[in-house]
N, C-alpha and C positions, 0 to 999 in steps of 0.2 A: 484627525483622519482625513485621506485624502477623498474629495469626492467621487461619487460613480464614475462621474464624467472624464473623470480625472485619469480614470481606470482605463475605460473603454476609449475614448478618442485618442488614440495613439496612431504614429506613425509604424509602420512595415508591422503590424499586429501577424501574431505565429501561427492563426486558425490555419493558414491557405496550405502551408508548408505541412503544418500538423495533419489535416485533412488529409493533405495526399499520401502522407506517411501512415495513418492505418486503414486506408482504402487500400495502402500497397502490402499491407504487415506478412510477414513470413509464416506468421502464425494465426489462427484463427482468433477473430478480436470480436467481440458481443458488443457493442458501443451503444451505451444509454439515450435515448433525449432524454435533453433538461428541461425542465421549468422553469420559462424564461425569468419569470419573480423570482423563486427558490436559487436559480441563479447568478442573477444580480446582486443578491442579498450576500450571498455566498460568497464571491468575487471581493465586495465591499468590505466584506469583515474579513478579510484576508490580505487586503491592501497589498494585492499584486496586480500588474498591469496586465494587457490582453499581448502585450509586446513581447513574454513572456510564456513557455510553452504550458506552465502551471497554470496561468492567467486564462489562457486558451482553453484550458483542457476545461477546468472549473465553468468558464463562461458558454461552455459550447454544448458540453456532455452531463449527464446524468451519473458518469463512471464507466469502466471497461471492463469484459470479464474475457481474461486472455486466454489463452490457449485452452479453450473447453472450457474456463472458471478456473484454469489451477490459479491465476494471478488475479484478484481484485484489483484495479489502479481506483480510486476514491476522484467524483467529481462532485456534483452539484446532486441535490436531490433529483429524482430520477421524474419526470412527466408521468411514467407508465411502469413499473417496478414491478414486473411477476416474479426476478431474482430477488427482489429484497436487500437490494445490493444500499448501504447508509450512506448518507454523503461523508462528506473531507470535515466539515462543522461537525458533526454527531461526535464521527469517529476520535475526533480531537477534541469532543466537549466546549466548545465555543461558550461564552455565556453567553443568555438569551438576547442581550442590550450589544450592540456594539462598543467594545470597551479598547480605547488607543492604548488603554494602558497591559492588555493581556499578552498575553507570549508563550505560546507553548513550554509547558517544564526542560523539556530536554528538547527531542527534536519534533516535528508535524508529521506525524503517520500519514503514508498518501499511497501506502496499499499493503496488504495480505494476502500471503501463498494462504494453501489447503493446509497446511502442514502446520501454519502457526508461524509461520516467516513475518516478517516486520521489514518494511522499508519507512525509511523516514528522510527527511531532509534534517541535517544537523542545525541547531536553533541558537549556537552557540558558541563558543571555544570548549576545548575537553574537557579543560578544569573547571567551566561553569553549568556545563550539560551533565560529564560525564558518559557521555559518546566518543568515541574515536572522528578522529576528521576536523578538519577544517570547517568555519561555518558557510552553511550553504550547499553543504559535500553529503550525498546521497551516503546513507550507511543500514545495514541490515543487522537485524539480530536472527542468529540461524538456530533452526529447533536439534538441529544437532549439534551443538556445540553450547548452545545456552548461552551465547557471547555476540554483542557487538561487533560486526564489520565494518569498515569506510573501503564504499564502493571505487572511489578513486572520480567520479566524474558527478557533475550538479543535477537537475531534475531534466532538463530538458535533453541532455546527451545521455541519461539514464532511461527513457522514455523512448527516444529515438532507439535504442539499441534493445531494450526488451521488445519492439514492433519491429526489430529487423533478426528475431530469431533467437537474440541471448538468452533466452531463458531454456534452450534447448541444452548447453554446455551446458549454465550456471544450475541447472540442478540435474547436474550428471550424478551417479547414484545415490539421490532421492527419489528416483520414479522408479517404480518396480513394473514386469510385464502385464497391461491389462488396466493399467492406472486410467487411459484414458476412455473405459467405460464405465470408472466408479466416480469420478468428476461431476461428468456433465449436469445431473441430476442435484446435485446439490444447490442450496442458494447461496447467496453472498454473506448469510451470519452463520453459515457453517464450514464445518471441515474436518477432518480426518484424525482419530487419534490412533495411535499406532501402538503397537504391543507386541512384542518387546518395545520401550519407548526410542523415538530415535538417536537421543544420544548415548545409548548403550552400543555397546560392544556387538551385541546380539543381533540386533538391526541389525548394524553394516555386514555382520557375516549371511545374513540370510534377508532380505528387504521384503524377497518376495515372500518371505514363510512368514512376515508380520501378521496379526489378525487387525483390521481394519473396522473404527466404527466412526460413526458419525455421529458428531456434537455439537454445541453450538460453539462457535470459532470464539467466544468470550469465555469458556470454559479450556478451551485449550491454551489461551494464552496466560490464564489464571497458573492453570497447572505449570506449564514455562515457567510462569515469574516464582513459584511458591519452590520449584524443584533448584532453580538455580541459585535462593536461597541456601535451603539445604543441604544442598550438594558442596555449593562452595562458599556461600556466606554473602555473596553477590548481588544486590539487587538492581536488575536491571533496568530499572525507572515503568515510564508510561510506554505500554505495548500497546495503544487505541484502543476505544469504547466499542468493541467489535458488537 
């Protein structure tokens, strides 16, 4: 494994760039402190440079809660945590020991919609993940469709483009009128289960006539994985330790 030092003493490091990008964000962003230890640790066992907008984010932040919380992005444990928001290690189950030898199964969860949405960085080729995508290639699993996406672009032009507004389009009818007062209030191990569920027919024809409850976000992604199953025999791997 490569050292701390190894990590953090880099040339043209992405904080400055990153920085300015969600001091500028289109959308309301909650940005964590870190702990600076829980951070370095973090960093370390992840063997990503600070050169690197992942490397940045981890080394810098605590996590980001985007547009009101609908988007968790996953950083470092948090300094001051009243959302409750788990770091990138939790969520991915890191073992306790730094271990060169570990590797995410499929891809590294590095954030969670309300809804049970999954973004990952692909960990692999397709045929040894079983994700879509190129490795390295930002991919989503959608709560309505039960399926794997490859987003088309890597963590750092993924990142820049959900804090310059994407996430307004990309969940164009999944927000119903009013979403943005049943949000805020929740924390970061929770979210939304819906009823009629979203990948039903039913949903899409009426969003807003769903009835809405709140759960903990490791319970809704249970429910994902167990429905996608039986629905179509599919399982769709590690959805993060929410």
């Amino acid at each position: 494994m490569r050292e701390l030092s190894e990590l953090t003493e880099v040339d043209e490091p992405a904080w400055p760039l990153l920085e300015a990008e969600l001091r500028a964000a289109k959308v309301p962003v909650e940005v964590l402190d870190a702990d600076p230890g829980q951070a370095a640790a973090t960093l370390h066992r992840t063997q990503v440079t600070v050169r690197s907008y992942l490397g940045a984010f981890l080394f810098r932040t605590g996590g980001a809660l985007v547009d009101d919380g609908w988007l968790r992005v996953y950083g470092s444990p948090a300094a001051h945590n009243d959302r409750r928001l788990p770091g990138l290690a939790r969520v991915n189950g890191y073992p306790d020991a730094p271990d060169p030898a570990w590797r995410p199964a499929g891809g590294l969860v590095v954030a969670h919609d309300v809804l049970g949405g999954v973004f990952a960085i692909q960990g692999g080729t397709a045929e040894e993940t079983g994700l879509p995508g190129s490795p390295g290639e930002m991919v989503y699993f959608a709560p309505d469709s039960l399926r794997w996406d490859a987003i088309g672009a890597g963590y750092g032009a993924w990142l820049s483009w959900v804090l310059a507004g994407g996430v307004e389009e990309f969940y164009e009818g999944l927000r119903w009128p009013g979403w943005r007062d049943e949000v805020p209030s929740l924390t970061g191990g929770e979210g939304l289960s819906l009823y009629p569920p979203l990948w039903s027919a039913e949903a899409h024809q009426d969003l807003a006539g769903t009835s809405r409850a709140v759960v903990p976000l490791g319970e809704l992604l249970g429910f994902a994985k167990e429905t996608s199953l039986q629905l179509d025999g599919v399982d769709p791997g590690f959805l993060g330790d929410a």
